[in-house]
N, C-alpha and C positions, 0 to 999 in steps of 0.2 A: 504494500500500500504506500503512495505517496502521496505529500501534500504543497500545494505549493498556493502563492498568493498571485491571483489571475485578476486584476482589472478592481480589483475592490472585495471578493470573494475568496475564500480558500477553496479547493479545487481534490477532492478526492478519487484517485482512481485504483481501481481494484481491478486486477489483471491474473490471466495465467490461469482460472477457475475448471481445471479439470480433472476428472474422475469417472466413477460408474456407480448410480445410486438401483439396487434392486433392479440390476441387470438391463437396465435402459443407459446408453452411453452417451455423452454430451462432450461438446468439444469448448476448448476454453475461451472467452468471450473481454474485452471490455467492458466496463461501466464509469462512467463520470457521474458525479454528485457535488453539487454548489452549495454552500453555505456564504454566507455576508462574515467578513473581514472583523469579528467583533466578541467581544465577551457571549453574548447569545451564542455566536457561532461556535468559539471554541468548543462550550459545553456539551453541543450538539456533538460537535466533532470524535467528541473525547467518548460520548453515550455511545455512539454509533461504532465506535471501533471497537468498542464491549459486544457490542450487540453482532458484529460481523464475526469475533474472535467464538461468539456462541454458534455460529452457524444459523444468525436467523435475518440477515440481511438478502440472501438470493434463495432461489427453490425452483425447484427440476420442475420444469412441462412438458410432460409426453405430448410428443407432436407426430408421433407416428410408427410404425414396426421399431418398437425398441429404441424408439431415437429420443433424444431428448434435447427442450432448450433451457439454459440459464436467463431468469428472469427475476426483476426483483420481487422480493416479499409485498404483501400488498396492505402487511403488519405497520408499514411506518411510511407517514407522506415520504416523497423524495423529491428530491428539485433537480434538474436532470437538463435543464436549460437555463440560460442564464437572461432570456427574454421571455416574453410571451405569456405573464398571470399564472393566478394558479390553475387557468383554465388549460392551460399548456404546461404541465409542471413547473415551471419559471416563474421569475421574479417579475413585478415585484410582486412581492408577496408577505404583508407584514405581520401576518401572524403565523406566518410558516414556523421559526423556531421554538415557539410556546407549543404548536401542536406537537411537533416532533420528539421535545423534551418531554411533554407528557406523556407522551406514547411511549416511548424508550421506559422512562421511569418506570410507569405501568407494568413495564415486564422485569421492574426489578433491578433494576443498569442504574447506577449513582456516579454522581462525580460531584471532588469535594477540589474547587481550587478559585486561588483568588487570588488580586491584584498587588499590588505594595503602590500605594501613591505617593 
């Protein structure tokens, strides 16, 4: 997983996702996920890589004789573009990291970090 700061946004991307789940095979895939450059984000950041490190950020969809694609969870919004509402995953979107926090939470994910002013 890497992170990096893109335009105002930290920028997570999760690569290389392969394996064989109950004998359906799936090949490795990209994913990008945008968070906003800020304390909200961070938290977000830090819940979400608990939550990837659980195995519950992606999940196998049989799409056919034994095949499979990687897709995300449908457990926690994602922001997956950096335009276009929440009607298009995307910004803006200003309640995005309060839902995402709560949802994370909700499955039990904490993070405890703070500033020094």
């Amino acid at each position: 997983m890497e992170s990096k700061a893109l335009k105002g946004l930290l920028l997570r991307k999760s690569s290389n996702i392969e394996a064989i789940c109950a004998g359906v095979s799936y090949e490795a895939q990209e994913f990008t996920e945008y968070f906003p450059w800020d304390y909200d984000g961070d938290i977000c950041y830090i819940l979400l890589y608990q939550a990837f490190n659980a195995g519950l950020i992606f999940k196998i969809q049989e799409v056919g004789n034994r095949r499979g694609k990687i897709v995300w969870s449908d457990e926690f919004p994602h922001k997956t573009n950096k335009t276009g509402g929440p009607e298009n995953n995307g910004y803006p979107d200003p309640n995005h990291t309060m839902k995402l926090e709560q949802a994370l939470k909700a499955k039990g994910f904490k993070c405890d970090i703070w500033w020094d002013s």
